[in-house]
C-alpha positions, 0 to 999 in steps of 0.5 A: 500500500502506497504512502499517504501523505497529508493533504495539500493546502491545494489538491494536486492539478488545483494549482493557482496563477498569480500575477505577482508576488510583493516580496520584502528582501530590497536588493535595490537599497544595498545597491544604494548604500554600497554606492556610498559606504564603500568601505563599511560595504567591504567591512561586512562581506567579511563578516562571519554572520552577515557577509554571507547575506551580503554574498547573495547580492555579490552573486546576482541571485534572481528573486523568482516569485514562480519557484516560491509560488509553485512550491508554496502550492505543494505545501502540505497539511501539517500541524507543527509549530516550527516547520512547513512540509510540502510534497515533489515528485511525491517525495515529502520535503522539510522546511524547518530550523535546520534547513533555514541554518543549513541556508544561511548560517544564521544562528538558533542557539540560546545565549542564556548567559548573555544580557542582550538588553545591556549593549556598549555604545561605540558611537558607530553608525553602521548602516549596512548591518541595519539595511541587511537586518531590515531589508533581508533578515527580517525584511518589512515594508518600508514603512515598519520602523526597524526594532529599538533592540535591533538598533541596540545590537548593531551597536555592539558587535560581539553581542550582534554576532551571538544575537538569534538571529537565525530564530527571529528571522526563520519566525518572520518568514514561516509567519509570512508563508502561513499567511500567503497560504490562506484563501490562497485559491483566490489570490491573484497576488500576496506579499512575503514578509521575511527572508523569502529568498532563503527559501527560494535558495533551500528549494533549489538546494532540495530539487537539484533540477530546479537550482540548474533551471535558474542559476548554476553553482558557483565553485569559487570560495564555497562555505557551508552555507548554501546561500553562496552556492549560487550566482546569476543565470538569466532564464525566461523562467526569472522574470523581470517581474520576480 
């Protein structure tokens, strides 16, 4: 007897068009900030936490609202608090905190002995961390003023580097993702909050054929982290749209 899996939020053959997908991540605004902070900008790719956010940029990753959106249709009916299932080629796949880590590197772990609430000023201004925290990590409209706390951390570097990033940011983009999906058989647009390339980056990681569709490997200076493992590949399937 074959395997069932749980339903999909959409049945199989049900999948929606849409017209587009208002994603958050804002390359254009570290395109900006780099043209001015020449040396801050190289500063940060050096980075051990954010350099890596920053390599997807340098790489030339196209955003593709088509991978995300045919994907996000395959997600399954899962009740789980901390991870998103979705079904390929009826192989069942795991969206959760390791794959989130596995992707960009960005930490989970708890620092109980550290007061992240007591921070030393060193009267810097570092703008490119905080255009990579609001406009990748925890990417909202522009609108939404950047958290008091993230302020705090950017201000002190050993604290930023420890700070759970990886958690705070895997919650703003699960939430984003549970939120598209409602009534999404009516939708003919949604908007991703959060780091929605990341997932881009994992669903071409987990489907092999879907990377080589949209980009290639790019074997000079690879790290662990996957969001380095990709540069620029211009296909119809990327739209200017996306």
């Amino acid at each position: 007897m074959a395997y069932q899996f749980p339903k999909r939020i959409l049945e199989e053959g049900a999948e929606t068009q849409i017209d587009n997908i208002n994603h958050r991540c804002r390359r254009r605004t570290l395109d900006m900030v780099r043209s001015v902070l020449k040396d801050e900008y190289e500063e940060v790719l050096q980075d051990p936490v954010f350099g890596p956010i920053l390599a997807i940029l340098e790489n030339k990753l196209l955003y593709s609202g088509k991978i995300i959106h045919s994907f996000i249709c395959k997600q399954l009916k899962v009740s789980k608090l901390h991870e998103l299932w979705f079904v390929f080629a009826r192989r069942p796949l795991r969206f959760s905190k390791q794959e989130f880590y596995a992707v960009t590197g960005l930490k989970f772990k708890d620092e109980p002995d550290i007061d992240f609430e007591d921070w030393e000023d060193d009267k810097g201004v570092r703008l490119v961390y905080l255009c990579i925290i609001q406009g990748y990590l925890i990417a909202k409209d522009d609108r939404v003023s950047i958290p008091l706390e993230y302020i705090r951390l950017v201000m002190d570097f050993a604290k930023m580097r420890m700070f759970l990033w990886g958690l705070h940011a895997y919650d703003e983009l699960i939430d984003s993702i549970r939120k598209a999906t409602k009534d999404l058989h009516l939708k003919k647009s949604y908007v991703l909050d959060g780091f929605s390339i990341a997932f881009q980056i994992w669903v071409m990681e987990a489907i092999p054929d879907i990377g080589t569709m949209v980009g290639q490997k790019f074997n000079k200076n690879i790290t662990k982290v996957g969001c380095l493992g990709y540069m620029l590949s211009i296909l119809c399937l990327c739209s200017k749209r996306d």
